[in-house]
C-alpha positions in Angstrom: 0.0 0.0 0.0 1.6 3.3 -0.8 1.5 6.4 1.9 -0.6 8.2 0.1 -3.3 5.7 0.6 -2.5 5.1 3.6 -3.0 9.2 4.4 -5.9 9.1 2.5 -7.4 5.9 4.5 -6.1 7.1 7.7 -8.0 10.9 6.6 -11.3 8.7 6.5 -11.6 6.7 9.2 -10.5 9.9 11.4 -12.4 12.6 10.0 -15.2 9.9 8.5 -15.0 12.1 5.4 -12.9 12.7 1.8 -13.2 15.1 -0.9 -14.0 14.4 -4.5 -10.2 14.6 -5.4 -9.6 12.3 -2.7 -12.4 9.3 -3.7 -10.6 9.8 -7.1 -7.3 9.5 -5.8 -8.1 6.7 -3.8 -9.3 5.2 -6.8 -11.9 2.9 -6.1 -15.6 2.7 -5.0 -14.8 0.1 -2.4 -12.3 -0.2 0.5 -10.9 -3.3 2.2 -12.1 -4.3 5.4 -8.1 -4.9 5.9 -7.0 -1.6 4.8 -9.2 -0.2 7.5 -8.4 -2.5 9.9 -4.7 -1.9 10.0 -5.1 2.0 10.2 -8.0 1.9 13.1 -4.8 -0.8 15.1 -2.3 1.4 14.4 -4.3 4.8 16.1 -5.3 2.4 18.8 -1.8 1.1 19.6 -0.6 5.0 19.2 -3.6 6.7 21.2 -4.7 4.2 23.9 -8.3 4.9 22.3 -9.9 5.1 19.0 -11.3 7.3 17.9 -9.1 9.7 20.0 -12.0 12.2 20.9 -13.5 9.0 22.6 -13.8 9.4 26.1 -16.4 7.6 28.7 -19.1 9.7 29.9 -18.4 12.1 32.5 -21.3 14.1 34.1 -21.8 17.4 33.4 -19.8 16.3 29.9 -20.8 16.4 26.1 -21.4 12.2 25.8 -19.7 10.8 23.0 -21.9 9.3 20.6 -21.2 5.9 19.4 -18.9 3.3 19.5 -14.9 2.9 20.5 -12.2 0.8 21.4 -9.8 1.7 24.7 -6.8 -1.0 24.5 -5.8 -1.7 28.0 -2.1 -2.8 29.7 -2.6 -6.4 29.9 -3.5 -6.3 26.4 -7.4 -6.5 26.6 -9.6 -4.3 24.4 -12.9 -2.9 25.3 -15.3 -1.8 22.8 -17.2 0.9 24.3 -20.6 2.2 23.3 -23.0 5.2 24.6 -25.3 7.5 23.4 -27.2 10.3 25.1 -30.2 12.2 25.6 -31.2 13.4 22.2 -32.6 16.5 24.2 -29.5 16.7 26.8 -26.6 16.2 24.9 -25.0 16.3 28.8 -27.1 13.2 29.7 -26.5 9.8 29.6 -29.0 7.4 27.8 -27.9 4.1 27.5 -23.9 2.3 27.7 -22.5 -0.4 27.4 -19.6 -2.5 26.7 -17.9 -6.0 25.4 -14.5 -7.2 26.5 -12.2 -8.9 23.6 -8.9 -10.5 24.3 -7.9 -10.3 21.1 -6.8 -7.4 19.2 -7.9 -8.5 15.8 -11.5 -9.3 16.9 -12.0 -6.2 18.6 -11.5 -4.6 16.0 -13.4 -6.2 13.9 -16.3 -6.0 16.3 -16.0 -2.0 16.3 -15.9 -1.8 12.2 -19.0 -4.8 12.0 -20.9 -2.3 14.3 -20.4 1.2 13.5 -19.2 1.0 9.7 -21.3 -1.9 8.6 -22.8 0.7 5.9 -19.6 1.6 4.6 -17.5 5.1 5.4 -19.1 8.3 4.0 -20.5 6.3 0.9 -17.3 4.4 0.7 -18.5 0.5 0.8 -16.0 -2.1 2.8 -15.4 -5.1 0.8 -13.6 -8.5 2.6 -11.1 -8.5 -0.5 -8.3 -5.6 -1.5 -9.5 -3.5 -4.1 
């Protein structure tokens, strides 16, 4: 994979967003489930936490919406997920979480769950584009 796909794939799954000149860069309509996979690892080995806005609900703290992965010392990996009022973006609604004790599987969990439609219209295939 060249750096400039990996900027661009690393771009997406961050900001959950590319440009028109980006998609054509990229240079397909479909992305590999592998592809992603290695870039969400590598920010979760650098950050602790991916995304690395994530953060567990505090209260009196904006809850962060959605799914994410905290990688822990002994090498365990929780996937995270919360959501809050939709009237008090300060208020807790509903949490929860899964422990994996794999790295590989947690991951995959988190991209099953909250990219199962694909990344701003980009589709994830099982096979390299």
């Amino acid at each position: 994979m060249t750096s400039e796909r990996e900027g661009l794939l690393e771009k997406l799954v961050v900001s959950l967003h590319l440009s028109v000149p980006e998609r054509q860069i990229l240079g397909s309509a479909s992305i590999s489930v592998d592809e992603v996979a290695a870039v969400v690892k590598r920010l979760l080995d650098r950050n602790g936490v991916f995304p690395a806005q994530a953060r567990t609900w505090e209260p009196g703290k904006t809850v962060f919406e959605g799914f994410f992965l905290v990688k822990h010392p002994d090498g365990t990996v929780r996937m995270n997920w919360q959501r809050s009022n939709p009237i008090r973006p300060t208020e807790l609604a509903d949490q929860g979480s899964a422990k994996f004790d794999d790295l590989d599987t947690a991951v995959s969990a988190f991209i099953e769950r909250e990219w199962s439609d694909g990344i701003d219209g980009i589709t994830l295939s099982r096979s390299r584009p």
